[in-house]
Each structure stands twice: as C-alpha cells, then as structure tokens.
C-alpha positions as CSV (number, residue, x, y, z in Angstrom):
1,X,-15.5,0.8,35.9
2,X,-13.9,0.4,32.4
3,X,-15.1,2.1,29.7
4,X,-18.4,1.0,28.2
5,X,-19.1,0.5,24.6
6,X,-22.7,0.7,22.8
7,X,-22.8,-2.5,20.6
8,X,-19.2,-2.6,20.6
9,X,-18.7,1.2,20.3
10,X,-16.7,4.0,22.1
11,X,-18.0,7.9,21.7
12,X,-15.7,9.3,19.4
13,X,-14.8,11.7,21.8
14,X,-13.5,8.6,23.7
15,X,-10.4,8.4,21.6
16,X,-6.9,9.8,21.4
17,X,-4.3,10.0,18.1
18,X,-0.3,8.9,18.2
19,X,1.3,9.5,14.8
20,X,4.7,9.4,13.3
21,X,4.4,11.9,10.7
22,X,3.1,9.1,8.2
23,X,0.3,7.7,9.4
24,X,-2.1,8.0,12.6
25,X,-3.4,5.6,15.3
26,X,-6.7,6.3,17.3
27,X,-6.5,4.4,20.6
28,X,-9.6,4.3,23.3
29,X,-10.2,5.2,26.4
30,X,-10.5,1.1,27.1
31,X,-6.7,0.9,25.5
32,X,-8.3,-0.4,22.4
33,X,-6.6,0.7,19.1
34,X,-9.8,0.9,16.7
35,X,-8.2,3.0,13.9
36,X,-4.8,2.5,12.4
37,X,-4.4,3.2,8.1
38,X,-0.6,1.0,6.8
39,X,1.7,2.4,5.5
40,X,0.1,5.8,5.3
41,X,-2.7,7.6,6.9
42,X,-4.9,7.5,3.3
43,X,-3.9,3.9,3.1
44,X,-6.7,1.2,3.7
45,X,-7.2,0.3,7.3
46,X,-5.6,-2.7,9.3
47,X,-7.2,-2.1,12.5
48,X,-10.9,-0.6,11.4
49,X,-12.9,-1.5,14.2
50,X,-13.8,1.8,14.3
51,X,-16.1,1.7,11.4
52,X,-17.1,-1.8,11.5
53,X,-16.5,-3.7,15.3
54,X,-17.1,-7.2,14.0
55,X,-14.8,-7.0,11.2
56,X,-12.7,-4.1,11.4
57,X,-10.0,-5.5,13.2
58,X,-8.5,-3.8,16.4
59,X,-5.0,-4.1,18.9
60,X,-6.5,-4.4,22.3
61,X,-5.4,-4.0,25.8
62,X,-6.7,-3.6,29.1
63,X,-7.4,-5.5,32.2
64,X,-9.7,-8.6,32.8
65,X,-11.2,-6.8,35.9
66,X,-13.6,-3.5,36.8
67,X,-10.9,-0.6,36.3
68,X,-10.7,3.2,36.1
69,X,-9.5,4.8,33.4
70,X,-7.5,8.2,33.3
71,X,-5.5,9.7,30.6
72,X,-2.9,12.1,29.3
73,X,-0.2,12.7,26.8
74,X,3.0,12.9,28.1
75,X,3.2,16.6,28.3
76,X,4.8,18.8,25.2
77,X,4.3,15.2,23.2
78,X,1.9,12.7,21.3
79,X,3.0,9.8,23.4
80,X,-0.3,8.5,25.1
81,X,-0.5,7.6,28.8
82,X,-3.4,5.4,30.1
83,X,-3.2,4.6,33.7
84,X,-5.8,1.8,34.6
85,X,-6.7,1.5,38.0
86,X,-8.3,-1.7,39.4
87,X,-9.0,-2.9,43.1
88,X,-5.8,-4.6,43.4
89,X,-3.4,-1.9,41.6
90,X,-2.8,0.3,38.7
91,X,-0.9,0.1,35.8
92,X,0.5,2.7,32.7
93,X,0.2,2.1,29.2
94,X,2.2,4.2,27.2
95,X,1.5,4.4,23.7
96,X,3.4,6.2,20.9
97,X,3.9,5.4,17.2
98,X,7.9,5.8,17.6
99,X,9.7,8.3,15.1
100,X,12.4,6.2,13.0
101,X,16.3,6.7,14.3
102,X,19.7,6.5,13.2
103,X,19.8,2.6,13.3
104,X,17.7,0.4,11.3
105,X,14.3,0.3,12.3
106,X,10.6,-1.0,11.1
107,X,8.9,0.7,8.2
108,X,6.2,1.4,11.0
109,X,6.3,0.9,14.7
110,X,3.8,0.8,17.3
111,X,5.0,0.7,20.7
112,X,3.1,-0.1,24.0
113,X,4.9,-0.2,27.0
114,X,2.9,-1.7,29.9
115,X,4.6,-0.1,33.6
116,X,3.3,-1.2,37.1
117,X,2.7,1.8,39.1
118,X,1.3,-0.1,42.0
119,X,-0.2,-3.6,43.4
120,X,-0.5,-6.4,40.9
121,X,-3.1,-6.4,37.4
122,X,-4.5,-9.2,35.5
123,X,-4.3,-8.2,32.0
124,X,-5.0,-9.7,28.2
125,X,-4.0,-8.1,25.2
126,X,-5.1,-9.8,21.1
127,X,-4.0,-7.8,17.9
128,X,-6.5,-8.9,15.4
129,X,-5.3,-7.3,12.0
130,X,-8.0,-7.1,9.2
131,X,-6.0,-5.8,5.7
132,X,-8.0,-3.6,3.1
133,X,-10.8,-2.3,5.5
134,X,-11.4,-5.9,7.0
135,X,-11.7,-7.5,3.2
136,X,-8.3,-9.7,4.1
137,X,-8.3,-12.0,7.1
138,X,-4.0,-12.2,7.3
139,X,-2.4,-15.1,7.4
140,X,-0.5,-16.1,10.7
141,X,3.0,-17.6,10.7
142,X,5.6,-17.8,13.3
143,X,9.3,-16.9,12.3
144,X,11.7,-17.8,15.1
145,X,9.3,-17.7,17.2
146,X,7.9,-14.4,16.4
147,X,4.2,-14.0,15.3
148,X,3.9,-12.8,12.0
149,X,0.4,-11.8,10.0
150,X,0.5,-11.1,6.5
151,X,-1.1,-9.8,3.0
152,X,0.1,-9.3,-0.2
153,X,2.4,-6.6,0.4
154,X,2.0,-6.5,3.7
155,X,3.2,-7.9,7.2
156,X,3.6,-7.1,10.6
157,X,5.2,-8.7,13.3
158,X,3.9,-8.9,16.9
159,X,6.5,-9.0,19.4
160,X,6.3,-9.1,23.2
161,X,8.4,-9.0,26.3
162,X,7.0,-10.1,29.8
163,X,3.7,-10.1,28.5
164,X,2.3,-13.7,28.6
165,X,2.9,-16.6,26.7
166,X,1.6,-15.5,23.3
167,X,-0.7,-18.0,21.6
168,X,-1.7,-17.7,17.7
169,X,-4.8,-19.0,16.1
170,X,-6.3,-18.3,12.2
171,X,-7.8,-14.8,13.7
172,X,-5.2,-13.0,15.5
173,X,-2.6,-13.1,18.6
174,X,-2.5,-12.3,22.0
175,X,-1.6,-13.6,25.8
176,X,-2.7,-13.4,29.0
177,X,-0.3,-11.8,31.7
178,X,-0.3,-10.6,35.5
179,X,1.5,-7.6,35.9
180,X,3.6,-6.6,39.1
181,X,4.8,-4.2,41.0
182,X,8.3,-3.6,39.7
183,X,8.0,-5.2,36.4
184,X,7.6,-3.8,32.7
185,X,6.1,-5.2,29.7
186,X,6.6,-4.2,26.5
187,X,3.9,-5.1,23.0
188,X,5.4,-4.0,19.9
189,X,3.6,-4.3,16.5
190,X,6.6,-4.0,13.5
191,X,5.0,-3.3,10.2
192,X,6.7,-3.8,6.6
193,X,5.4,-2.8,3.1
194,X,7.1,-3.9,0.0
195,X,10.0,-5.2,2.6
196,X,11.5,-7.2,5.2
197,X,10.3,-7.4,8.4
198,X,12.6,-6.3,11.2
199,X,12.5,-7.9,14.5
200,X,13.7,-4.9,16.9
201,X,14.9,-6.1,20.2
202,X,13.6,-4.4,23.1
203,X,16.2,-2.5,23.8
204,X,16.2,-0.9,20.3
205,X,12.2,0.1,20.8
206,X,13.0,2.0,24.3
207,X,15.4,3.8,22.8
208,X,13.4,5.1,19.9
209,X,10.6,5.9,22.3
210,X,12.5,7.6,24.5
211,X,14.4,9.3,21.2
212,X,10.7,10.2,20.0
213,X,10.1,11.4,23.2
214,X,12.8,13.9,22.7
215,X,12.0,14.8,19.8
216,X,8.3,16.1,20.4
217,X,9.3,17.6,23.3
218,X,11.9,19.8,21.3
219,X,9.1,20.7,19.0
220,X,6.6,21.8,21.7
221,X,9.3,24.0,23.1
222,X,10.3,25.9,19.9
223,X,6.0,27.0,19.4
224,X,6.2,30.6,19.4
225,X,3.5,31.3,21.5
226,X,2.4,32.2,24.7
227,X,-0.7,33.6,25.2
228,X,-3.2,32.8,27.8
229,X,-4.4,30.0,25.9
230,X,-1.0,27.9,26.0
231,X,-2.2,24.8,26.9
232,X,-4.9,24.4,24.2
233,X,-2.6,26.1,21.7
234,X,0.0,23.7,22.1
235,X,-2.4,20.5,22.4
236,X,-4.0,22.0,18.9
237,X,-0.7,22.7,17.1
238,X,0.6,19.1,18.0
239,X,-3.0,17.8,16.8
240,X,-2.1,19.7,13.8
241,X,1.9,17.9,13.7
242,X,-0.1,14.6,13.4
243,X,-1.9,15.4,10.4
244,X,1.6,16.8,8.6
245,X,2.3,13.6,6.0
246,X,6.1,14.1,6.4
247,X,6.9,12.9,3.2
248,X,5.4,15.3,1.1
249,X,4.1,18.4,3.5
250,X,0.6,17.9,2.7
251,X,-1.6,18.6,5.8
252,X,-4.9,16.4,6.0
253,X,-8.1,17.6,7.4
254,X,-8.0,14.9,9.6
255,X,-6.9,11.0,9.6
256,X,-10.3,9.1,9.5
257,X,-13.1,8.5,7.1
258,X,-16.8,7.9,7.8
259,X,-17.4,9.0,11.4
260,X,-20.8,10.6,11.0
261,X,-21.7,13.8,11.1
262,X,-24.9,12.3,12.6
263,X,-26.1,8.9,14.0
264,X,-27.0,6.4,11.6
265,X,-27.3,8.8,8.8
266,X,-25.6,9.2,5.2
267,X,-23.3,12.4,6.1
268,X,-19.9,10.6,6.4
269,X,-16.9,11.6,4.0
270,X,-13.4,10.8,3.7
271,X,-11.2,13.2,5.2
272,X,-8.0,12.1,4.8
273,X,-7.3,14.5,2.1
274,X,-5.6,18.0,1.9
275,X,-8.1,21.0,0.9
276,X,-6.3,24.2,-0.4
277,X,-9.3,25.9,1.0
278,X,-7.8,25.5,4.5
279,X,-4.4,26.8,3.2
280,X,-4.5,30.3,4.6
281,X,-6.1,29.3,7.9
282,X,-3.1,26.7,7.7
283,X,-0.3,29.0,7.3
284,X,-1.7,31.6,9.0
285,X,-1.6,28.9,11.8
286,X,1.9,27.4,11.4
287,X,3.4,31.2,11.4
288,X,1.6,32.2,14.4
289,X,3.3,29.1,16.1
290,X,6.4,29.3,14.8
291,X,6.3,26.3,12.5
292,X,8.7,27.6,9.9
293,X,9.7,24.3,8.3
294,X,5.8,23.0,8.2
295,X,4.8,26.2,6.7
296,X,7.5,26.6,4.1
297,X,6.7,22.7,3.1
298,X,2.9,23.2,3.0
299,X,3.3,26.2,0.4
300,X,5.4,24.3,-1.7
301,X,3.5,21.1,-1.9
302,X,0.3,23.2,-2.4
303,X,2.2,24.5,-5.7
304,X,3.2,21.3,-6.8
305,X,0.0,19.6,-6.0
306,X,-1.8,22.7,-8.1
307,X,0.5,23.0,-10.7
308,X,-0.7,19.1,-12.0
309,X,-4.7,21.3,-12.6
310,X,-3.2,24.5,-13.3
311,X,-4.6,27.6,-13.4
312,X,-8.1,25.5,-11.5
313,X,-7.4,24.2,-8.2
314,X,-9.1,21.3,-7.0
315,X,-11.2,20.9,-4.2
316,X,-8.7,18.6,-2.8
317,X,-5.5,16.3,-3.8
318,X,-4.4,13.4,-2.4
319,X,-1.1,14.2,0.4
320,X,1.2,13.1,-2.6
321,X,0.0,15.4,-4.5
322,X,-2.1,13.8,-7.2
323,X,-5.8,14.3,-7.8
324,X,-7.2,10.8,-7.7
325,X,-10.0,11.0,-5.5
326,X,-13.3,8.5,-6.9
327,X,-15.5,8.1,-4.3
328,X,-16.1,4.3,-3.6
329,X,-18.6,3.1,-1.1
330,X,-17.2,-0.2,1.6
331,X,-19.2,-3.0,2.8
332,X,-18.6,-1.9,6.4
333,X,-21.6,-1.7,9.2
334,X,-20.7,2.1,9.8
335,X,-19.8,3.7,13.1
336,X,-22.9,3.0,15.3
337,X,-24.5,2.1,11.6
338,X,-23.8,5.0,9.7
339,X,-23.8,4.1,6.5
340,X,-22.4,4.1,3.7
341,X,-18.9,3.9,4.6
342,X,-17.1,6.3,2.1
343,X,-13.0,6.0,0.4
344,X,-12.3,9.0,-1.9
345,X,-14.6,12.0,-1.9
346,X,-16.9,12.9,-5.1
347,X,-16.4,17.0,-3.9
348,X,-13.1,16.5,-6.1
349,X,-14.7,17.5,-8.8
350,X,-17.0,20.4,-7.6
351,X,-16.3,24.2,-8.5
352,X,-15.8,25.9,-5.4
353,X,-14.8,29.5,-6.0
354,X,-13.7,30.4,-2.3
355,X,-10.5,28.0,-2.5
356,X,-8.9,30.8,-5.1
357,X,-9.0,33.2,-2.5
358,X,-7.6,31.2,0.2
359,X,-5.1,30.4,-2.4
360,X,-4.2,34.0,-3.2
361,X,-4.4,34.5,0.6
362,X,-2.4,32.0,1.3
363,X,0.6,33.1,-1.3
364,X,0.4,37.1,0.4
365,X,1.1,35.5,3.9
366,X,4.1,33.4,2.5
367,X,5.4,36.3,0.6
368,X,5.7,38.4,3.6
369,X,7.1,35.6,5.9
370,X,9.8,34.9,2.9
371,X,10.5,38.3,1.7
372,X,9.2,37.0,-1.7
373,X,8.0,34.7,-4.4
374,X,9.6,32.8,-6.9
375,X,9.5,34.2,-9.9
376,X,7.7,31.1,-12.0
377,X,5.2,30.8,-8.8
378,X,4.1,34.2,-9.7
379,X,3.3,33.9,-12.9
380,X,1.4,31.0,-11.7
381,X,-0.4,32.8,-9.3
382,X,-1.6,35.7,-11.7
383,X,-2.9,33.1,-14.1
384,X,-5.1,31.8,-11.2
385,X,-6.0,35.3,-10.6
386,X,-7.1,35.7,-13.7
387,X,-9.0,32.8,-14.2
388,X,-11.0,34.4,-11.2
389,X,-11.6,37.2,-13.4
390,X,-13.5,34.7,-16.0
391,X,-15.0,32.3,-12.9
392,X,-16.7,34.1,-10.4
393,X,-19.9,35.0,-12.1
394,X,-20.5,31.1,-12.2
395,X,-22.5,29.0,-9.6
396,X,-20.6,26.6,-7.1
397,X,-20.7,24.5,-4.8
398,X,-19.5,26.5,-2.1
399,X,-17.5,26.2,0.8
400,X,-19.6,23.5,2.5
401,X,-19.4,21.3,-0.8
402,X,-23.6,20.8,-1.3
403,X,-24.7,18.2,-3.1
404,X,-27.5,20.1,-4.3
405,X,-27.3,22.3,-7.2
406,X,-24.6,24.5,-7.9
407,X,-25.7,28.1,-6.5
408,X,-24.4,31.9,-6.2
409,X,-23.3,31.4,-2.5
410,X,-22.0,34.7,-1.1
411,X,-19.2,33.7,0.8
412,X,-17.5,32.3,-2.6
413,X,-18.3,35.6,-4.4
414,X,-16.8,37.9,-1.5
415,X,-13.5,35.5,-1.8
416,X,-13.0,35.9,-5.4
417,X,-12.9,39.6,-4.5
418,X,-10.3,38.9,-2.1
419,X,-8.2,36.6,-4.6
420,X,-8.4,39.1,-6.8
421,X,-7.2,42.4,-3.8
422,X,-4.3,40.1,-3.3
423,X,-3.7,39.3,-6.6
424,X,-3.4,43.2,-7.2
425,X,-1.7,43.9,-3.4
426,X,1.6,41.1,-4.8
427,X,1.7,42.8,-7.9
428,X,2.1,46.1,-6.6
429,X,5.1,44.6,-4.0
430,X,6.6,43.0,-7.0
431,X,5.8,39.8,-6.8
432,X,3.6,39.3,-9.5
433,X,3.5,40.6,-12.8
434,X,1.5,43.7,-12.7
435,X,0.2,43.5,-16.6
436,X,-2.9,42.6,-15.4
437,X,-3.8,45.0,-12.1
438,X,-6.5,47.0,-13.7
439,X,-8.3,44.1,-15.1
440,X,-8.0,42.4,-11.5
441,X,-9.3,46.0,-9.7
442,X,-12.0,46.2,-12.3
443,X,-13.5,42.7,-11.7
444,X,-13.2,43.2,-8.0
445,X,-14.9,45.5,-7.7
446,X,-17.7,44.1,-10.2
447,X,-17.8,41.2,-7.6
448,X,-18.3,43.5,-4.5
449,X,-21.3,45.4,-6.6
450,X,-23.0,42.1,-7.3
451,X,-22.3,41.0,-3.6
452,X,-23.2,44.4,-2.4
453,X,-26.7,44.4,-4.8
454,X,-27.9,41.1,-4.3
455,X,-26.4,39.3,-1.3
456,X,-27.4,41.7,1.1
457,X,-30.8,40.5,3.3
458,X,-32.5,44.3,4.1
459,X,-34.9,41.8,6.6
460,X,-31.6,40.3,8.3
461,X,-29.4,43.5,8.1
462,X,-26.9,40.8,6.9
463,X,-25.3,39.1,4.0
464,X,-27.2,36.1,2.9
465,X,-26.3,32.8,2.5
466,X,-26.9,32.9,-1.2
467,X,-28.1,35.6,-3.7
468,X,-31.3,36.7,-3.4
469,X,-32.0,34.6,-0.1
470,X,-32.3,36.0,3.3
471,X,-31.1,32.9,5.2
472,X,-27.6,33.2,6.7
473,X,-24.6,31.3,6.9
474,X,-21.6,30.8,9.5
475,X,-19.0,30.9,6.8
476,X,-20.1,35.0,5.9
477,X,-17.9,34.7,9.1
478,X,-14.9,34.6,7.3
479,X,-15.6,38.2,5.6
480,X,-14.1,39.4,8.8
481,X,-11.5,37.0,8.9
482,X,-10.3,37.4,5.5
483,X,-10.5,41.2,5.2
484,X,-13.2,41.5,2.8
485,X,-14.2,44.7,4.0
486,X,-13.6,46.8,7.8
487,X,-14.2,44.4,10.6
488,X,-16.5,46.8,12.2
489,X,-18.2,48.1,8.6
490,X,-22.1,48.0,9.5
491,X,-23.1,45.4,6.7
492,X,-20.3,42.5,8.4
493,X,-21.1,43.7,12.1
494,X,-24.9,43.2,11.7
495,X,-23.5,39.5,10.0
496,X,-22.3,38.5,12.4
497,X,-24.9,39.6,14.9
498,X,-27.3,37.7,12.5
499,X,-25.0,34.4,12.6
500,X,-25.1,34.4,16.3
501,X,-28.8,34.8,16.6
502,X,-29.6,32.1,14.2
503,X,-26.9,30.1,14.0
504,X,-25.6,29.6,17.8
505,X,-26.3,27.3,20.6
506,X,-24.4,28.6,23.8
507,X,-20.8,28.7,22.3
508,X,-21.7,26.5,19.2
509,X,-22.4,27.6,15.8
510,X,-23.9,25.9,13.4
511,X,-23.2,26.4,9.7
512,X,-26.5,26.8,8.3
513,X,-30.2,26.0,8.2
514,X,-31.3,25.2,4.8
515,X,-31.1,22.7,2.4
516,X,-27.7,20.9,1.2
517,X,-29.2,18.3,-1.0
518,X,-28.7,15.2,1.3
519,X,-31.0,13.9,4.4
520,X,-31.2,14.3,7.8
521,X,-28.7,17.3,9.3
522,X,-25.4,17.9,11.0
523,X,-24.2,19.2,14.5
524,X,-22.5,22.2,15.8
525,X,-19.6,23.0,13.3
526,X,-16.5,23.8,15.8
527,X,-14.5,25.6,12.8
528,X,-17.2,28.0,12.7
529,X,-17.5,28.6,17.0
530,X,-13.7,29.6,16.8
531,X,-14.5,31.6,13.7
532,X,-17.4,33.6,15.9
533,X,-14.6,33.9,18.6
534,X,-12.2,35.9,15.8
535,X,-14.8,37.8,13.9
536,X,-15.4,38.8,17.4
537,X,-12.1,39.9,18.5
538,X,-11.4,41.8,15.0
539,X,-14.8,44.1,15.7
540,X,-13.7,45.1,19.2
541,X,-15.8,42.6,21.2
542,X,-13.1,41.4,23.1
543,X,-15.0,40.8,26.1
544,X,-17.6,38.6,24.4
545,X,-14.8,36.7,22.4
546,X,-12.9,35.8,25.9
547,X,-15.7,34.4,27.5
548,X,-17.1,32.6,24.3
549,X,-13.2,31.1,23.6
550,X,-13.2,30.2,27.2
551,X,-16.5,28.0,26.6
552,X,-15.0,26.6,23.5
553,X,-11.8,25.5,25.5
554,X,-13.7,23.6,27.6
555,X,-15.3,21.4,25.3
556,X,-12.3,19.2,24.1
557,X,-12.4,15.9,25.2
558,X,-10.1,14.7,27.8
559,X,-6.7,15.2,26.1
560,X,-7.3,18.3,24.1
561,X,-8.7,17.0,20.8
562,X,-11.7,18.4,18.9
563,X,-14.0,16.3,16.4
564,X,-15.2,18.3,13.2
565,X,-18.5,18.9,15.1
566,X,-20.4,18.9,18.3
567,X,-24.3,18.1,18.8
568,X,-25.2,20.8,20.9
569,X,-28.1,18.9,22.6
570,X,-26.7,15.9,23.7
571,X,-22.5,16.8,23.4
572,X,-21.6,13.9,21.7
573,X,-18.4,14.5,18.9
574,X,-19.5,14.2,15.4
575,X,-17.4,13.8,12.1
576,X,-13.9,12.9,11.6
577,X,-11.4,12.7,14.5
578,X,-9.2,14.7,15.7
579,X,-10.4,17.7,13.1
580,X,-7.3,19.9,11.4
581,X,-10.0,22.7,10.6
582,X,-11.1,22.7,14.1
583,X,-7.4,22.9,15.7
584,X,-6.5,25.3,13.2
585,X,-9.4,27.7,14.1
586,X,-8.6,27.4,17.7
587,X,-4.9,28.2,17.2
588,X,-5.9,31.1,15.0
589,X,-8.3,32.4,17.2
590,X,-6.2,32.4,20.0
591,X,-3.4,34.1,18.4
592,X,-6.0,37.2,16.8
593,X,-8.1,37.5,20.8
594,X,-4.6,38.0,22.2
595,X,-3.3,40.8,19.5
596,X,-6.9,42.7,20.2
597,X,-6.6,42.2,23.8
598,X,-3.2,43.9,23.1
C-alpha cells in the first residue's frame, strides 16, 4: 500500500533531499514535497507542510490507487527516483532541483518527470504553495495559459506536459492524468524572485536535468575515496554537497527547522545556519574526500563571516555571512505538534569556548593542505588565540548550547587548550606571528592543570561532564578526536569506556544525562555514535569500531540520509533532516577506521 501518514504526517525518516546548491527540497516516500524554503534554503517556506499539514502548503504526486513504493537516487547523484507500483502497472518519478545551464533558465527549478515503466496508472498531482511559512495564500493567475501563483516578490509558474488538463482554483493547481505504457509526463514548478518568470519549454528542462545529471555524476567520481565504506561515504558526502549554499561557501547544519528532537515537545531549533564549531570536522571531511574547491570556499567564508565579530566568533552566522539570527517563534501546529515552531536561533548569542578551538583546528588543516596562510588571516588568527588566553577561565554554554546557566563544561576547557597548541604549532611553521608563543604555552597548559585538577571523576576513572561533577558526556569524545592528549593515555581511554557504559544504547550514544535547562529529553545523538566509532579506532580498538560502524551504517533510512538523532527505543529519526554533523561524522569516521585498519 502507499505510504501512511499519522494525522497527515510522514516519519521523518520517510523523506529524501534534491538541492541545487541554493536551496533544498524534502520529498516523501508518498511523492509529496512537504519542505521546500524560496529563493534560498534560510528563506521562509513555500511548501511547509512539513511543519504544519493544514497550512503548510505541499507539491503532491502519487497515484489514486493502493501502490508500493520504492526508492533510490540515481546513483553518484541527488536526482530522486520513486517508482510506484500499483495492480495495474508501475510508474517512475524522477525528481531533481535542476542545476542552471548555459541558456536562460528559472531563478529556481523543480523538475518531475513522470516515466511509465509498465501497464497503465491513474494519477493526480496539486501544488498548493503557502508564502512566508503558510502566512500568504498566493494569488493564482493564468499567463498564456500557464498557471501562475504569486506574493510580493514572489512567483512561480506551474507547467505541465501530458499530465492532465490542469484546473486552478483560489488554493492551488493540479490535474488528473492516466499514465501509459510508452508515454512521459513532465511537472515543472519555475520560481522567480525580484524577476520575471520564465516559461522553459520542455525541451529546455530535459536538457538541464539530464545536464544536472552530468554534473553530479562528475562530482561523485572525482571523491577521493575508497574505502570499504564507499557507498555510505559517497551518499554522506553528497548529503553534505546539498547543504553547500553555493553562493557564498557556507555549509548549513542542515536545511530544516523545527523537526523535534522529541514528540510533541519544545526541543526544536533552526538549523539552517552555519556553526564554526563543525569547521574542523568539516574540512577535515571535504579533504578526506577530495572536495578541494568546497574546502578552500568554506575556509574563506568562515574568515569573512568571523572577521564581521572579530577576535569572538559567533556561535553561528547566517550562510551570507552576517550574524542576524533573533529567534522568532511561528504560529505553525508543529511536526506531529511539536511546538513552538522556531526561525533564528537565540544560541547566537551564547559563549561557547569550544568553537575557538575548532577554529584554530580548522586553520592548521587548511595550512597544511595550502602550504600556508595569508599573512592578514594570521594575524587574525593569533588575536583569536589570544583572546583564548583571557576567555577560557569563564563559564559557557558549551558545545550542546544549554539553556541553563552558563557552566565550566570540560570539553570547552580541553579545546581552548587545543586552540591554543595550534595557535603555538602555526607560529612555530610560520604562519602566525610567534610574539606571543610563550604566553599561548603558558595558558595551555594552565587550562590542562585546571582540567587535569578538577574535571577528572576518581568514581568514573573519566573526565566529567563539568567541573567538579562526576556525570559524563559524549562530547569528552572529541578529546580523542581532536588530540587533546594520547588516544590511548589512561585518563581518555577510561572516557571513553565511561561514555559507552553510560551513554550507549547498542550502537547509539547519547550525549548526556543531566539537566540542560529545558523539559522533556532528546534521542540517540548520531554525531556522537560516529564519534564512539573514531575515538575507537584512534585507541587501537579497531575490531570494536568495525563492528559498531557497521551497526551505524545500517541505520540510514532508505536512501542513505541520517536525521540529527535516533530514539533508540522505538527508531524513529529525530531533529532536523538530512543532519550535516551526522554525515560529516560518518565520512570522518570512515576515513580514520580505514588509516587504523591500515
């Protein structure tokens, strides 16, 4: 049968993502598209059903009798397959937001080619656009016979070839249309903003999807590697090629906002934001796969974006770089009523001492790939360094951006110490200034005496979560990752030991126990499993890493993707969709269990 929805719901782990590098479309397993932000991914919402199914707004597609579903991408690309199979034959929908050409072409395009495979299939399709997260109803005009809705400065066009006569009404359009065996049908939805409309002919749109075809497929074969992982690697790093906003290089964590991180509860956020706390696990990423260009980009927007709050970094920026980020609440139902529904993010404005050292970690991986810094980006980059020198003794937020009160987490305290080791590491390779080193190597290694003193649980054998505590946290994972100290030393072996027996489920960590300030509580974080897997691999434990990555593998849905979590009870996906910080754990993983198989 066709997929079924709860009160007009798909599981998240029900969707898959198309993007052009701008902006991202979700699309369900029922050939619904429930999630699609115009003209960019951090725009507001035309089709939002995903957060609200009344008033959202969706593009929908699908048969009008019992069918099976099965899906794919076409392989080495994000172009969407969805074969539905009824009792009288099957067709192919092949989804793909195209990627512009030579010629001229629409601001935005979404393409959905409908093939017969076999037999004949009753089908209906209705794009019901709802501007500004379902506050604007469009208005519907027809323009040489061409369905247009419109909002201020937005339209789209809605044309279609062998797909039914099209009829128009004050909520949306759509038709009704039997397809057969040797026929295609083509639905293409041409968007403007702050321009005309163009009207593509048919001919034009199979071009550019075959063109974007090409194109994907030409980036999936220049990914550097191949490890026995491939599949998942490649799936994750095109994940990742969705969430690149081409315009600027900005990477966002992931293209949604408000998907829960549980079930009618308050935990939903805005994701569609770039954190410089993922920039080393980013470029560490994109250098592992070969993504020069995407790597070289993300550097230098990170700069830029930074250089507007220099020397403190934001929590996040917006992908054009600025820092406007005030957390606004919707009048949307919620997925599955989760509420509220969340624009912006209010962790903007927290201190959160880790992202310094990511920073700093991120700069000594993209001086090694290019042979060097600038010389003004390392000036830069000792100031932030020694800002660190006057921040780290002060409270934050941490890593997993609490809405409690600011405390000494430990993970922040052992990454200013690894800003700082950096800091002192470029200077030394020339490509900081070095007037500074011996103030750097004297606060370091005040910050590894406090952490060493008083964030060290003698009842755990394990760094605590926060000074003074004895309750652990997945994100001391990332001592191992980041080098704070030996892999194998005893204190970060009995860590991670002590993560695994508190934290885990099977293959699933969580990221802590205690309180966060807000109710209720959150699922397996994903980031955190593929973490385990290369904290594992760096001690040694190759053996226990294979079998635990092989686990994690297994849980991405049907076409690869990950969600930012994973309830461990029931399975269900949880938080935004797909994840960056998931796919770039898995990718990073990978790349570190293969060099200690090695």
């Amino acid at each position: 049968m066709g997929t079924d929805r709860d009160r007009g719901y798909l599981p998240i782990r029900d969707y898959a993502a198309i993007g052009d590098g701008r902006t991202v479309a979700l699309i369900g397993s029922d050939g619904a598209v429930d999630w699609l932000c115009l003209p960019d991914l951090d725009s507001p919402s035309v089709f939002g059903a995903l957060l609200d199914t009344d008033r959202g707004g969706r593009f929908t597609l699908a048969p009008t009798v019992p069918y099976e579903v099965r899906r794919r991408y076409v392989p080495h690309t994000n172009i969407l397959e969805t074969t539905f199979t009824t009792s009288g034959g099957s067709v192919r929908v092949t989804d793909a937001l195209t990627l512009p050409g030579g010629e001229l072409s629409p601001y935005r395009e979404l393409a959905r080619r409908i093939d017969v495979v076999a037999g004949t299939v009753p089908m209906e399709w209705r794009v019901e656009p709802r501007f500004q997260y379902g506050s604007e109803t469009a208005s519907f005009t027809v323009r040489g016979g061409v369905p247009v809705a419109a909002s201020g400065r937005d339209a789209l066009a809605v044309l279609s070839w062998e797909a039914g006569t099209t009829t128009v009404d004050t909520t949306g359009v759509g038709a009704r249309f039997v397809a057969q065996s040797g026929c295609s049908s083509m639905l293409v939805m041409s968007v403007a903003h702050l321009e005309p409309l163009v009207f593509p002919t048919r001919a034009d749109v199979e071009d550019r999807l075959a063109g974007t075809a090409r194109r994907w497929e030409a980036w999936s074969e220049s990914r550097a590697y191949d490890g026995a992982w491939r599949d998942a690697v490649l799936r994750s790093a095109l994940a990742l090629k969705l969430l690149v906003f081409a315009p600027s290089g900005a990477i966002a964590a992931a293209p949604t906002t408000s998907l829960p991180e549980q079930l009618g509860g308050t935990r939903n956020w805005d994701y569609r934001f770039s954190w410089p706390r993922d920039s080393a696990f980013t470029l560490r990423a994109l250098l592992s796969l070969g993504c020069a260009p995407e790597a070289r980009a993300f550097f230098f927007w990170l700069l830029h974006a930074s250089q507007l709050t220099h020397p403190h970094l934001h929590v996040l920026y917006r992908l054009n770089g600025r820092v406007e980020a005030d957390e606004r609440e919707l009048p949307l139902a919620g997925y599955h009523d989760s509420t509220p529904v969340r624009v912006g993010n209010g962790a903007a404005e927290q201190l959160q001492l880790d992202v310094y050292g990511e920073m700093l970690a991120a700069a000594a991986l993209y001086a090694r790939f290019a042979g060097g810094l600038d010389r003004d980006h390392g000036r830069r980059l000792a100031e932030v360094a020694n800002l660190v020198c006057e921040l780290w003794r002060e409270p934050d937020a941490g890593i997993w951006e609490v809405r409690s009160e600011p405390a000494h987490f430990t993970q922040s305290k052992m990454m200013c110490a690894v800003a700082l080791d950096h800091a002192v590491q470029l200077a030394e390779s020339g490509h900081l200034p070095n007037r500074d080193v011996a103030r750097w190597q004297r606060e370091s290694a005040s910050v590894r005496k406090y952490v060493e003193t008083n964030c060290f649980s003698e009842e755990k054998q394990a760094y605590a979560r926060i000074a003074g505590e004895d309750e652990v946290d997945a994100s001391l994972l990332l001592a191992v990752v980041h080098g704070y100290d030996r892999a194998d030393s005893p204190r970060l072996v009995g860590t991670v030991d002590a993560v695994r027996r508190e934290l885990a489920d099977g293959p699933l960590v969580r990221r802590y126990l205690g309180g966060d300030g807000l109710p209720g509580e959150d699922g397996a974080f994903l980031a955190c499993s593929f973490w385990m897997v290369e904290a594992l691999a760096r001690q040694g434990r190759v053996g226990e890493a294979t079998t635990m990555m092989g686990e994690l593998v297994e849980l991405a849905n049907d076409v690869g993707l990950y969600a930012e979590e994973i309830d461990p009870t029931t399975g269900d996906y949880l938080g935004n969709f797909p994840q960056g910080l998931s796919h770039l754990a898995l990718v990073n993983a990978a790349v570190t269990l293969e060099e200690a198989a090695e």
